[in-house]
N, C-alpha and C positions, 0 to 999 in steps of 0.2 A: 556553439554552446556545448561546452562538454558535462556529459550527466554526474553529478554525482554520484557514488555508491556508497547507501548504504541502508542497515536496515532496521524493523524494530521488530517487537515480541513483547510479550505479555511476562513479569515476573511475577510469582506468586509468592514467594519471599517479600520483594518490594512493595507490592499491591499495587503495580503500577505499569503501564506502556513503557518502554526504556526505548532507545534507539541511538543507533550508533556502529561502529564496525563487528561483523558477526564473524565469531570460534568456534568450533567444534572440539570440544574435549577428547581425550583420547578415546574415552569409551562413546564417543557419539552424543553426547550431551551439547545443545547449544547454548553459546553464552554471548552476552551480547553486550561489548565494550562503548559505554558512555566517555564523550573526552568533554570537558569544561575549562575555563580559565583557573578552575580553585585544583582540577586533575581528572581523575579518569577513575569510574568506579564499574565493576563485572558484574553482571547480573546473569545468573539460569536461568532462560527464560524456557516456556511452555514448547518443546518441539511443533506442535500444529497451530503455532501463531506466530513465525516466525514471515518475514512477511519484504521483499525489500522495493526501494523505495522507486518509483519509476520513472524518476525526473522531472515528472509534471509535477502540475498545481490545478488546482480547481477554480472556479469562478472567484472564489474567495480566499484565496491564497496559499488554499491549505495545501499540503503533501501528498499524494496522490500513493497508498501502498495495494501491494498484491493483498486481496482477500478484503479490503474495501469496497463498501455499493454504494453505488451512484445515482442521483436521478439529473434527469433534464429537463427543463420544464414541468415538475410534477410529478413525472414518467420516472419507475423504477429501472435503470438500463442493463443495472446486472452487478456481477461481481466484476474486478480487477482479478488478472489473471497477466502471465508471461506466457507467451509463445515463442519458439524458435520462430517457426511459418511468421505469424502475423505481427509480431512485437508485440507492444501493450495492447491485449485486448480488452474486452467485455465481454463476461461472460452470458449468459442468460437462460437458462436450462441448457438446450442444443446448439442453441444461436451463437456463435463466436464471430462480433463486429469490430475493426481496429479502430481506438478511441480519435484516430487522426480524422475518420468520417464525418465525426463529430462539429470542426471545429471549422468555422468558415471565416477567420479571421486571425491578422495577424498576429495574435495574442501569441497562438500556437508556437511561433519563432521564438519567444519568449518561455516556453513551456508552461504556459497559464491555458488552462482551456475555457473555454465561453461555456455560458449556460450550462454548465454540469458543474453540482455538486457531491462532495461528500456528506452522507446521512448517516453511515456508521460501519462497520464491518461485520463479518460472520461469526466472528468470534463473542462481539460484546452484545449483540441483537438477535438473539434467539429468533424471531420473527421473518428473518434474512435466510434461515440455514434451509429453505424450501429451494435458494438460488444454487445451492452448493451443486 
């Protein structure tokens, strides 16, 4: 299965999540290119929500990005993070788990993970930013 790449950010022009292939302006600005059947629209999104996308899926089919929290069972597991060292982790204050510990089924082959959901990210969940 080969991973997709790509990723999303918050536009505050659009008032809206956007996702899609990520640019750097010349001055360092990211922007973050939407493509659709109707074309392809650019959006400045927020630099510290820029976020990309990590292959997986959640119990529920959702997209899996960096700076998204997860619970399992109930259980808050942490934030989404990339590591060199460990690949897709979890973060959790100190705690850094790889999400593959997680998943005891072959879902995983498929990049759907079991029993873990996405609940929201750091950015839209004030509540969250104690995990940062």
């Amino acid at each position: 299965m080969e991973r997709e790449i790509k990723f999303r950010g918050y536009s505050e022009e659009a008032g809206k999540w956007v996702y899609g292939s990520l640019l750097l302006g010349e001055d360092g600005v990211p922007y973050i290119v939407e493509y659709s059947s109707d074309g392809s629209w650019t959006y400045e999104v927020k630099p510290d929500t820029v976020g990309q996308f990590e292959g997986l899926k959640d119990s529920n089919r959702q997209e899996i990005y960096e700076g998204d929290v997860l619970q399992s069972d109930g259980n808050i597991l942490g934030i989404v993070v990339s590591s060199v060292r460990y690949g897709v982790s979890v973060m959790k204050r100190e705690l850094r788990v790889s999400l593959r510990n997680y998943c005891f089924d072959s879902d995983f082959d498929y990049g759907q993970l079991c029993n873990i959901q996405v609940i929201g990210n750091v950015y839209d969940n004030t509540e969250y930013e104690y995990l940062k």
